[in-house]
N, C-alpha and C positions, 0 to 999 in steps of 0.2 A: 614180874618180868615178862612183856610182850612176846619176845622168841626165849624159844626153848631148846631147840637143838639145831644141828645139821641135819637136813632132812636126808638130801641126793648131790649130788655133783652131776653136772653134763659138760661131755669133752668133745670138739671138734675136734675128727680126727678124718684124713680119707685113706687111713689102716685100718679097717673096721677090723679088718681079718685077725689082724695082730694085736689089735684088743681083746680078740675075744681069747687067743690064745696065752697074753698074758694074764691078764682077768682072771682065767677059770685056771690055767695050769702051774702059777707062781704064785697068784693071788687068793687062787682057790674061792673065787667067787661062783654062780651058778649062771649060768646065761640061759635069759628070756626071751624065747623064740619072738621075735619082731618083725622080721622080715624087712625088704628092701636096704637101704641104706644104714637105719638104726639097729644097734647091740647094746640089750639092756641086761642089767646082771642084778639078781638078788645078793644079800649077805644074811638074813635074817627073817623075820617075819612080811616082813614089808614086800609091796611086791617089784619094786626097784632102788635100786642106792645108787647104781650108776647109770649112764644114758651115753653110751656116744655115738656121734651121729655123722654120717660121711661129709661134713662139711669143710670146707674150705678152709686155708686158715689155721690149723692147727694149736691146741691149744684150748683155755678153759673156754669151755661155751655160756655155763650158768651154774653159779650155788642156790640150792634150794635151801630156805630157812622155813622150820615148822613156826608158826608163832602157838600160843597156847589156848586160842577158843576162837570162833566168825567175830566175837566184838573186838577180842584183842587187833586181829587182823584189821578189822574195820578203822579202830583207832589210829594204827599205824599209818595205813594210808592217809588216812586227814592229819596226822602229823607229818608227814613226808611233803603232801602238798602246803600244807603252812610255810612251811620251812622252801617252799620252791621250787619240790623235786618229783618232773613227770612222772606219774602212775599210773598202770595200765590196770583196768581187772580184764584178767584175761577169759577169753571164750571158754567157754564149757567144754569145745571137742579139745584146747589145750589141758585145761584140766584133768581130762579124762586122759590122755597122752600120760602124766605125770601120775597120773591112778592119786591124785588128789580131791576133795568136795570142792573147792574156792582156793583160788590163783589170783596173786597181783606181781606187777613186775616191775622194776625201775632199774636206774644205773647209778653207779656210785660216783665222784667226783675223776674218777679215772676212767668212768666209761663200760667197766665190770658190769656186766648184767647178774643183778640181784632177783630172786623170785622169794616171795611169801606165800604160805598154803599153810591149810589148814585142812582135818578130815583126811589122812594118809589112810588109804585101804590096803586088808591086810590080809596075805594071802591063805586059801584055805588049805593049800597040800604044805608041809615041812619044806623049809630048806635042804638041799639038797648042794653040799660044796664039790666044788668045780676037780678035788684035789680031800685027801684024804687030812681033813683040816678038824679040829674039836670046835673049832667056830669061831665069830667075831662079837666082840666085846660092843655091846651098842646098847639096845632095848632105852630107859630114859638118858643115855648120854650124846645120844643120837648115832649115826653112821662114823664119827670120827674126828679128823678136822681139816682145813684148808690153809694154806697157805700161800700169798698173794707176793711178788714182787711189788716196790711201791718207788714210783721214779721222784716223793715228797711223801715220806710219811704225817708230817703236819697238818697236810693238806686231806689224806685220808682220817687221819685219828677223831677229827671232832665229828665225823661222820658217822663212824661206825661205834663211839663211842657217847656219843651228845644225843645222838639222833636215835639211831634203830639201840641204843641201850646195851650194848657187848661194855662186858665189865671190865677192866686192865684185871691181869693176875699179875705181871711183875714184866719188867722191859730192861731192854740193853739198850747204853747211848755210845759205845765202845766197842768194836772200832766202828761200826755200823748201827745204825739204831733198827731197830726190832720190837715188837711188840705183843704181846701174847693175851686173850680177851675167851672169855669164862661166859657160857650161857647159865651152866650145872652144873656137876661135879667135877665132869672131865677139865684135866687142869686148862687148858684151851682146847676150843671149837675153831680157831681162829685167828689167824698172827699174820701181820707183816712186815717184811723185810726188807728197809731202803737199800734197796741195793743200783739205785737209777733205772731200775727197768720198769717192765709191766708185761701181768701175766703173770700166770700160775708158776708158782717155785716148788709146792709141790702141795698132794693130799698124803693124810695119815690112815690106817687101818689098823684099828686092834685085836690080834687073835687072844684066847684065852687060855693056850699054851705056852709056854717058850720054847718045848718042842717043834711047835709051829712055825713059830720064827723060824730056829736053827734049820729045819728043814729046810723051810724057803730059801736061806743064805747057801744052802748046798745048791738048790736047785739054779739059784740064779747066777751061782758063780760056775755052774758049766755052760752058762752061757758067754760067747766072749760081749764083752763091753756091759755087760748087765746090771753089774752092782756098780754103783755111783758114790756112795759113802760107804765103807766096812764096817762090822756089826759095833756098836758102842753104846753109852747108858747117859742120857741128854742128863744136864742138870739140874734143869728147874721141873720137868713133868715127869723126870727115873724112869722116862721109857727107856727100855732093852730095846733095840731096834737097828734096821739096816733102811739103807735108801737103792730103791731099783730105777733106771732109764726105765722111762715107760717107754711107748711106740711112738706118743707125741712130743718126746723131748725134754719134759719135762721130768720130776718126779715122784715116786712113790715110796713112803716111808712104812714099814712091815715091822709091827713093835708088839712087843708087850710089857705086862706089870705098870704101867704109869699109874703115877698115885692120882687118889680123890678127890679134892679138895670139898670143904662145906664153903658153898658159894654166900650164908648169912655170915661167917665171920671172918672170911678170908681179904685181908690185909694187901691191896698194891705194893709192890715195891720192886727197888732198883737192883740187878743184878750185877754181877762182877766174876764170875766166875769162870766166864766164855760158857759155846751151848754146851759141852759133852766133860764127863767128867772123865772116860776113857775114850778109844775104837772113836770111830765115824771119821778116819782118815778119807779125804777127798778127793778118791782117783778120779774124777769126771775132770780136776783141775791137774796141770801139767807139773811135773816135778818142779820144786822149785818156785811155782807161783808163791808170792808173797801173802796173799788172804791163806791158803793151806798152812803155806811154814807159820802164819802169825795163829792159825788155829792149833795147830802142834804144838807149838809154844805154851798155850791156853794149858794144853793137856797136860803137859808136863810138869806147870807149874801146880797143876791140881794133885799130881802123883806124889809129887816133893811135900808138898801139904798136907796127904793124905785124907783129901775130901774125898767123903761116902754121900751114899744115896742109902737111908734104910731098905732093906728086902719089902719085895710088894705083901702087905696083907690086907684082907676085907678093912676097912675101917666105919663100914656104914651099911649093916643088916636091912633097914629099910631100903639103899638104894639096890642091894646083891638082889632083894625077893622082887622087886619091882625089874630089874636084867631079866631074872630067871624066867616071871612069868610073860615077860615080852616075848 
């Protein structure tokens, strides 16, 4: 497989200020002294995951995708160009910006700015979190994952699917279609949601506590308007997890325990079950909204059923020792 994780996210934003406070003080990420306009935050070894930058606009600016060697990357380009689709290699001094060796960049059928890189540098002093956090779940599953509004998922799917190689894990066509797409183990890197728009719906982060979590839901509920979904357990990835208002509008989902998948035998398929099997009531939507009550409905009818999610454990020793040494 050509890509291999989530590398970084970049977000327009002109709250730099209130990135950096959500970032390091709910999110418990580190911030990277940058200066000027840009606030860049560690999670891990790497020496950024996120970037936002005081632009215009608000909103996603770029997902960075690792691919897995210089020829894989090289490949992909001339497969991109085949198929049609402008590719930049970008400058060195951008490169160096992203603390990457080799950068290319294109847009996807909606206009989303895609970057590929390869050679991620990695920092020499520890992580240090922003907020008394045990850490974030990443090392080979990458940073976490993205999630894109899509105004025609049809129209995105043989893209990100046919083209750059993102594998289906399982998809809803009910009431909305959805779609969820597997680089590695993590059950998705990646999914979108016809929901007629465009634009970020939201990214994911996973801590390696659920104290973590719980915490964060403390902290973000003395905030007013802060939590956007209440804490709940999705059904197809069994994350534990809550969704924050970022600063841009969008969202941030704060989870743990999601399962592993082994991406050599893992099986597409259709789900039915709606996303949550408890919790993730949708305060961001007005009482009463029909999408809410029909997700409520989902939920309930999972209770009456008495669908589980088995409890998170290891299920794959080589990928934990390859986390740990990341």
């Amino acid at each position: 497989m050509t890509l291999t994780s989530l590398g970084y996210i970049g977000i327009r934003s002109t709250r730099t200020e209130d990135w950096s406070g959500f970032a390091t003080g709910l999110l418990g990420m580190q911030q990277v002294d940058r200066g000027g306009d840009v606030r860049a935050f560690r999670m891990d070894d790497r020496k950024q995951r996120l970037i936002v930058s005081g632009d215009t606009g608000d909103g996603l600016g770029f997902m960075g995708w690792e691919a897995e060697s210089p020829a894989a990357l090289e490949a992909l380009a001339a497969r991109l160009e085949n198929a049609g689709v402008a590719v930049t290699l970008e400058s060195g001094s951008l490169a160096d910006e992203r603390h990457v060796a080799r950068l290319i960049s294109f847009s996807d059928p909606a206009g989303n700015r895609l970057e590929v890189f390869c050679g991620p540098e990695v920092a020499s002093d520890p992580f240090t979190p922003g907020r008394a956090i045990s850490g974030f779940k990443t090392g080979a599953l990458g940073m976490g994952h993205a999630v894109l509004h899509a105004t025609d998922v049809d129209v995105l799917l043989p893209f990100y699917r046919d083209l750059l190689g993102f594998s289906v894990t399982d998809y809803g066509l009910s009431p909305i279609k959805l779609y969820f797409f597997h680089l590695n183990g993590r059950h998705h890197s990646f999914a979108m949601v016809g929901s007629g728009r465009r634009g970020m719906h939201h990214f994911m982060v996973e801590l390696l506590s659920l104290d973590d979590v719980g915490q964060g839901y403390d902290l973000a509920q003395s905030e007013a308007g802060r939590v956007a979904y209440t804490l709940g357990r999705h059904s197809n990835d069994h994350m534990t997890s809550f969704y924050a208002n970022s600063p841009s509008g969008f969202f941030v989902e704060y989870g743990w325990g999601a399962r592993v998948i082994d991406p050599e035998t893992w099986e597409p398929h259709e789900t039915f079950d709606g996303p949550s099997y408890w919790g993730h009531e949708r305060l961001h939507m007005p009482e009463g909204d029909p999408a809410r009550v029909r997700m409520r409905e989902m939920r309930m009818d999972a209770a009456r059923r008495g669908l589980r999610a088995p409890d998170p454990v290891s299920n794959c020793a080589w990928l934990d020792s390859v986390i740990r040494r990341e």
